[in-house]
Structures are given as structure tokens and as C-alpha cells.
C-alpha positions as a Markdown table, in Angstrom:
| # | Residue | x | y | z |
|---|---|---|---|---|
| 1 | Unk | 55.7 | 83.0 | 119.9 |
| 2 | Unk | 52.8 | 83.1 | 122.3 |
| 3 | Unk | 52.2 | 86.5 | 121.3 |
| 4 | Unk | 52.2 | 86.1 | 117.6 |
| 5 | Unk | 49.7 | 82.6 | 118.0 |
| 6 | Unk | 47.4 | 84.9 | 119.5 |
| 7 | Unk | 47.5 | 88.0 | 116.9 |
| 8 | Unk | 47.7 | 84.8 | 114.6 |
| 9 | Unk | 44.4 | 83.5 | 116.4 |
| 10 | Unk | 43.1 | 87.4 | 115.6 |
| 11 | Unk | 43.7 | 87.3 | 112.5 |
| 12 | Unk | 41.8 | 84.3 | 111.5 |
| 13 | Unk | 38.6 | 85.0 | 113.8 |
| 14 | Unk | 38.9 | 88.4 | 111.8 |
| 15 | Unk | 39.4 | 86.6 | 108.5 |
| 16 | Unk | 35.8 | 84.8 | 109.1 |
| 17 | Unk | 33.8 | 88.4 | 109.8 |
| 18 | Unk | 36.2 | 90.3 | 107.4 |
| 19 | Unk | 36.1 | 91.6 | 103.7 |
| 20 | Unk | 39.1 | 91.6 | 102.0 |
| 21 | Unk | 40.8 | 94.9 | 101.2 |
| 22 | Unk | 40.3 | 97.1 | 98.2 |
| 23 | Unk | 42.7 | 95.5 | 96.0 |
| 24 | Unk | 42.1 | 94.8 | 92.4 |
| 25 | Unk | 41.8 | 91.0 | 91.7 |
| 26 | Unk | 45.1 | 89.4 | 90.4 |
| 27 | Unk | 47.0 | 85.9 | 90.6 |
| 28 | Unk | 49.8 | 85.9 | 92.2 |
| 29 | Unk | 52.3 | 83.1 | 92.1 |
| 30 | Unk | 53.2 | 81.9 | 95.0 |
| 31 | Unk | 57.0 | 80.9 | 95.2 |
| 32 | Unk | 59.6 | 81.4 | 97.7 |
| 33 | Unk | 62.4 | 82.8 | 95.6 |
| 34 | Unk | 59.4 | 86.2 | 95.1 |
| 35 | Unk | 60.8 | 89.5 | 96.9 |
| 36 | Unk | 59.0 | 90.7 | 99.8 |
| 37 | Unk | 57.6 | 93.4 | 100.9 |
| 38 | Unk | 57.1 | 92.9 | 104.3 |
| 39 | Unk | 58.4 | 89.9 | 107.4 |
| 40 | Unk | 55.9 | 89.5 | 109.9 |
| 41 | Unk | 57.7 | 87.5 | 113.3 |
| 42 | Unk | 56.7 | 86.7 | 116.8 |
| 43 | Unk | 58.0 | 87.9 | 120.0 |
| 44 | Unk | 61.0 | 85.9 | 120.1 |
| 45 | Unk | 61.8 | 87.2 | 116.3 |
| 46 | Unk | 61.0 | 83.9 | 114.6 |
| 47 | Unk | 60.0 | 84.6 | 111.0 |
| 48 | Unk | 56.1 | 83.9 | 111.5 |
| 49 | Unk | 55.4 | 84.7 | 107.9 |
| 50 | Unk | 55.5 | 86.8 | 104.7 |
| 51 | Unk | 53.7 | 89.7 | 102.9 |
| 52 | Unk | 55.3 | 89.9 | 99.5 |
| 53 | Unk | 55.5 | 93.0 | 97.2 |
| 54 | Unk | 51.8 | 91.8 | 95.2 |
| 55 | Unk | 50.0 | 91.3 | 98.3 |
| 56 | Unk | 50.0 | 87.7 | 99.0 |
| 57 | Unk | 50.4 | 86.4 | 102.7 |
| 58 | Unk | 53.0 | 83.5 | 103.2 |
| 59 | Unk | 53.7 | 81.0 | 106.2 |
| 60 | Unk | 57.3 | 80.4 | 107.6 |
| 61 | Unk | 57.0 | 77.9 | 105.3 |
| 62 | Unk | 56.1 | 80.0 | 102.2 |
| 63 | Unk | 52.6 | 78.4 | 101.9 |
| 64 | Unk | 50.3 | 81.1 | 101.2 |
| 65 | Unk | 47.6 | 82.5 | 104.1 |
| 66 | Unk | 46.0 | 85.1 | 101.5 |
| 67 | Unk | 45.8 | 88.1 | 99.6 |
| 68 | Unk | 45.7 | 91.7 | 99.7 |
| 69 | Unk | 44.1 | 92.9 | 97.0 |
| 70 | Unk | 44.9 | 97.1 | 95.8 |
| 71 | Unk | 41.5 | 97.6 | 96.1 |
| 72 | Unk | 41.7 | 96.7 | 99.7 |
| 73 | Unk | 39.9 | 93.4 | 98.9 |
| 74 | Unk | 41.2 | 90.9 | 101.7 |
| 75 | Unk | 41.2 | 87.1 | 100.4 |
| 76 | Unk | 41.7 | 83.6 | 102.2 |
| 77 | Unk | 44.3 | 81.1 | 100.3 |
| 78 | Unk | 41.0 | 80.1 | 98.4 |
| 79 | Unk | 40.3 | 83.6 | 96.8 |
| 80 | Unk | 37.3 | 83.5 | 99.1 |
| 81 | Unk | 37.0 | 87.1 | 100.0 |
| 82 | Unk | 37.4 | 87.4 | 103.8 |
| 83 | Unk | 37.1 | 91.4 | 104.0 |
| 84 | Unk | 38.2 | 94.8 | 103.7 |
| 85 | Unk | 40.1 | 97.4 | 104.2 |
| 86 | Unk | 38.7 | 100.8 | 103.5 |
| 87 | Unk | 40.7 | 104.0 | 102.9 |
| 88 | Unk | 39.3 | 105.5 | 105.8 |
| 89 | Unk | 40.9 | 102.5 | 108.2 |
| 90 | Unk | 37.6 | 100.5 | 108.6 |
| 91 | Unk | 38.2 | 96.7 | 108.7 |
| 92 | Unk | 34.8 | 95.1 | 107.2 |
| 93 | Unk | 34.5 | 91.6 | 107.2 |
| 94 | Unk | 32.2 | 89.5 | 103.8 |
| 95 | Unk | 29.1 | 91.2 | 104.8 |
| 96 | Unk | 30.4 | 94.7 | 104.6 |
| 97 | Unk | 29.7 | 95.1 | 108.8 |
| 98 | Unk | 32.7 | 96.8 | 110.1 |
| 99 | Unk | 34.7 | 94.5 | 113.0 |
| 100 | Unk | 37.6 | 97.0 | 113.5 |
| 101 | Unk | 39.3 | 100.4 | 112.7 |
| 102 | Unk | 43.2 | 100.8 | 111.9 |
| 103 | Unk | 44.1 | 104.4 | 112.9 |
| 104 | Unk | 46.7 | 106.4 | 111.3 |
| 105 | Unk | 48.8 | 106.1 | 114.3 |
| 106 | Unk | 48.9 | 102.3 | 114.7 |
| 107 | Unk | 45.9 | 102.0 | 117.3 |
| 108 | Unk | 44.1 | 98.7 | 116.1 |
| 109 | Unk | 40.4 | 98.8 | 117.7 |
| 110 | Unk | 37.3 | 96.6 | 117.1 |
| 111 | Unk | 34.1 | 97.3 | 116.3 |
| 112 | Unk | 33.4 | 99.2 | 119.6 |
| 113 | Unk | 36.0 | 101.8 | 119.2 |
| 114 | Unk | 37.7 | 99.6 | 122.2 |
| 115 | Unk | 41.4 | 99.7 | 121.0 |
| 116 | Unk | 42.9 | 95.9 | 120.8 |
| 117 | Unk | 46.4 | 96.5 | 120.0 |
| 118 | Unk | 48.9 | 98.5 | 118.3 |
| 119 | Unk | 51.4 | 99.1 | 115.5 |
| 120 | Unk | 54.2 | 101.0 | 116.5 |
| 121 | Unk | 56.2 | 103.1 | 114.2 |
| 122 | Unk | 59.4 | 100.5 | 114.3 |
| 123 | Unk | 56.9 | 97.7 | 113.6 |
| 124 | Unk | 56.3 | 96.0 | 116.8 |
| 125 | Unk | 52.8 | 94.8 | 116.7 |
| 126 | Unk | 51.5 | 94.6 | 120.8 |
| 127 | Unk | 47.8 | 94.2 | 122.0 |
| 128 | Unk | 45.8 | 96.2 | 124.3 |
| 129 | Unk | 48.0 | 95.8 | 127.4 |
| 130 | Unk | 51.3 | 96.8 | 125.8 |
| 131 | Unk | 52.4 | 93.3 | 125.4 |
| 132 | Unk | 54.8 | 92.7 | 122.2 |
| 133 | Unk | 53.3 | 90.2 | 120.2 |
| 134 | Unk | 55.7 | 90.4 | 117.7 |
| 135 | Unk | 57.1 | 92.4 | 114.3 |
| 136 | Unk | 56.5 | 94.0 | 111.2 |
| 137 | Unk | 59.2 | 94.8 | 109.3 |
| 138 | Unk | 59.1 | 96.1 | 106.4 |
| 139 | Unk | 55.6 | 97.0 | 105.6 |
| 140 | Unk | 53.3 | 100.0 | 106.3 |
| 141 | Unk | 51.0 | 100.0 | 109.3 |
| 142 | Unk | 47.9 | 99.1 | 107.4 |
| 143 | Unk | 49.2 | 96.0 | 106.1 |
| 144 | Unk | 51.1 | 95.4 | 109.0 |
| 145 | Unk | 48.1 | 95.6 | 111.0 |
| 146 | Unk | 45.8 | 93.9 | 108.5 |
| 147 | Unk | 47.8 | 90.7 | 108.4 |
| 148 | Unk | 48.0 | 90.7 | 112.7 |
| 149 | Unk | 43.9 | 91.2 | 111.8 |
| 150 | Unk | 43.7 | 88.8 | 109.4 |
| 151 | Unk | 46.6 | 86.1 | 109.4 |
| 152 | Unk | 48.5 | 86.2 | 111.9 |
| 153 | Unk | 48.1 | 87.5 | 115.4 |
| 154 | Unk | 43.8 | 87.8 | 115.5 |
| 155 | Unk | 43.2 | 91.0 | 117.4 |
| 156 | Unk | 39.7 | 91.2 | 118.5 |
């Protein structure tokens, strides 16, 4: 649990220098009987939250975080775009200034090209010192990666 209130506290200092992915604009619904792509939980495997199949980022409780958008627009609950993620890996946040980089391998790093955490291939989600913050199951590393960023975990 502490782990995932910190990639959680990530997330959401993220969200506030972040542009939403590059996902088209849509609107979702938000209910909990939706299929889901992805279960994000905290070290001690406690369901922390949801990414379902159309992008949108739930609670443990099913209220909705945000959105990820296909055009890698990144959205609070508000529609208020918080960032982006770019093809390339670049995590931008509103302004378009780039606050991190999601490598192909999983290697979360900020803006200084100091890496911050990881996404392992099985979905465990653990900052810079190895430390398992929690789980992604699921979901691909990008998303994975972009809700620890964004919602969940706040790697910075």
C-alpha cells in the first residue's frame, strides 16, 4: 500500500505538469459492470484501481481518476487535459514541456533522463531502488506506466 500511495502521489504531481496522451476525444461511461482492460494494485495486491478497455482510469471504488485518450491525450476526471503521451515514449505535461520518458523496456525516467522506476515485463511497477510499488495486470507498459505517472503511484 505504501508503495502504490507513492506511485499514486506520482501520478498526480505528474497529472499537474502532464498533457494527456494522444487519444482521440470520446465520452466514456463510467460504470462498474464495464470490462477492463487493465487492474492496477499495490504491493500488498489490493485492487488500487482500474483502466478499462476505452481508456478511462477508475478508483477501487469505480469512481473515475481520468482518461486516456488514442491520441495519447491524458485527461483529469474533468476532461481537463493533464498531458501526453507521445509515440516516441515522451510524457509532456499541458504546456507540451516533457516531465518524463517511458522506454520500450519499462524504464520510467523524468525529465533528466534520471530513471524513477520501472515496469517489468509481469507488470510489477517498482521505483528507482527496486522497491515493488505494486501491479499492472493486464495492460501494456505504456499505460501501465502512464497511470503509476499519472493516477496512481506519482513517479517523479
Amino acid at each position: 500500500m505504501k508503495l502504490l500511495t507513492i506511485l499514486f502521489c506520482l501520478f498526480m504531481v505528474l497529472a499537474s505538469c502532464i498533457q494527456s496522451p494522444n487519444y482521440p476525444p470520446s465520452n466514456p461511461p463510467v460504470t462498474p459492470a464495464a470490462s477492463y482492460d487493465g487492474t492496477i494494485q499495490n504491493s500488498n495486491y489490493s485492487t488500487a484501481g482500474y483502466i478499462k478497455e476505452d481508456g478511462t482510469v477508475q478508483n477501487q471504488n469505480y469512481s473515475t481518476l481520468g482518461y486516456f485518450k488514442d491520441d495519447g491525450t491524458v485527461q483529469n476526471q474533468n476532461y481537463s487535459t493533464i498531458g501526453y503521451i507521445k509515440n516516441d515514449g515522451r510524457v509532456e505535461n499541458s504546456n507540451y514541456s516533457t516531465i518524463g520518458y517511458i522506454k520500450p523496456d519499462g524504464t520510467v525516467q523524468n525529465q533528466n533522463y534520471s530513471t524513477i522506476g520501472y515496469i517489468k515485463n509481469d507488470g510489477t511497477i517498482q521505483n528507482q531502488n527496486y522497491t515493488t510499488l505494486g501491479y499492472a495486470k493486464n495492460t501494456d507498459k505504456t499505460r501501465a506506466a502512464a497511470a503509476a505517472f499519472f493516477f496512481f503511484f506519482h513517479l517523479n
